[in-house]
C-alpha positions as CSV (number, residue, x, y, z in Angstrom):
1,X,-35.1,-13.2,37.0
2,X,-34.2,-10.8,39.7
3,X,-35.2,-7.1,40.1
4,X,-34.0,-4.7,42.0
5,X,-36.3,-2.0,43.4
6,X,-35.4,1.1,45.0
7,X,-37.6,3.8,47.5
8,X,-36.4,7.0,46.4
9,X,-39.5,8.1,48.2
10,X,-39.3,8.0,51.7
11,X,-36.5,10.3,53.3
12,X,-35.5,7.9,55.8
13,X,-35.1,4.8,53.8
14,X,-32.1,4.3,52.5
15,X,-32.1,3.5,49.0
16,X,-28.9,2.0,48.6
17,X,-26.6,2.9,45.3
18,X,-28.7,4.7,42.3
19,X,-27.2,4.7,38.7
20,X,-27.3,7.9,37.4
21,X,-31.0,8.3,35.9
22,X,-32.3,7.6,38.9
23,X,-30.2,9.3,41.2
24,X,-31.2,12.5,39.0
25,X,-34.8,11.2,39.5
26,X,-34.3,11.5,42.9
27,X,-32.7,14.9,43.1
28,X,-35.5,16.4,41.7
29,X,-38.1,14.7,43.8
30,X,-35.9,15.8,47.1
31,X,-34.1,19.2,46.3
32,X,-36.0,20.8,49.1
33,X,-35.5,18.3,51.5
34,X,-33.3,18.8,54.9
35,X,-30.0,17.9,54.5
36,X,-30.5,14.5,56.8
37,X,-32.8,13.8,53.6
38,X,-31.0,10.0,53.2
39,X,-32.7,10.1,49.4
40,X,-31.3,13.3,49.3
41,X,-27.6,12.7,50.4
42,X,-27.3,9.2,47.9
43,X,-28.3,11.4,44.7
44,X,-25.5,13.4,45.5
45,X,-23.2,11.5,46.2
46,X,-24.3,9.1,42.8
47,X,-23.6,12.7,40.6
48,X,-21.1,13.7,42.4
49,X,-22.8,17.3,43.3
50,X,-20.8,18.9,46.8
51,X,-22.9,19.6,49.7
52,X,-20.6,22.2,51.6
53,X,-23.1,24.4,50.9
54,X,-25.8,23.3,52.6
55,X,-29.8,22.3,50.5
56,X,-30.0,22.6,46.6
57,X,-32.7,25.5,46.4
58,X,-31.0,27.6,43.8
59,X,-31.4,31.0,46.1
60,X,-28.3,31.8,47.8
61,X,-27.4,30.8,50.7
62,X,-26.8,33.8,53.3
63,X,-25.0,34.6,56.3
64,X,-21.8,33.3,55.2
């Protein structure tokens, strides 16, 4: 039997495609993260969430 694992740990390691559980999984583990997070950029991508505006942090974003 095979099994697929995935790092949703480490930043800089790709983990490839998530299904949705674990792509959620991941977005709360790496909200904070910088936006070259690679965790970070798959979970979003997996739900579908847009990036334009920069980090998820929930405080808004100023300057603009």
């Amino acid at each position: 039997m095979r099994s697929l694992i995935s790092n949703i740990g480490d930043c800089f390691a790709d983990p490839g495609e998530l299904p949705q559980g674990q792509a959620q999984r991941a977005l709360d583990i790496h909200t904070l993260c910088s936006p070259r997070c690679l965790v970070l950029q798959r979970a979003k991508r997996a739900l579908g969430v847009d990036d334009r505006d920069g980090p998820l942090t929930g405080a808004p974003q100023g300057g603009r």
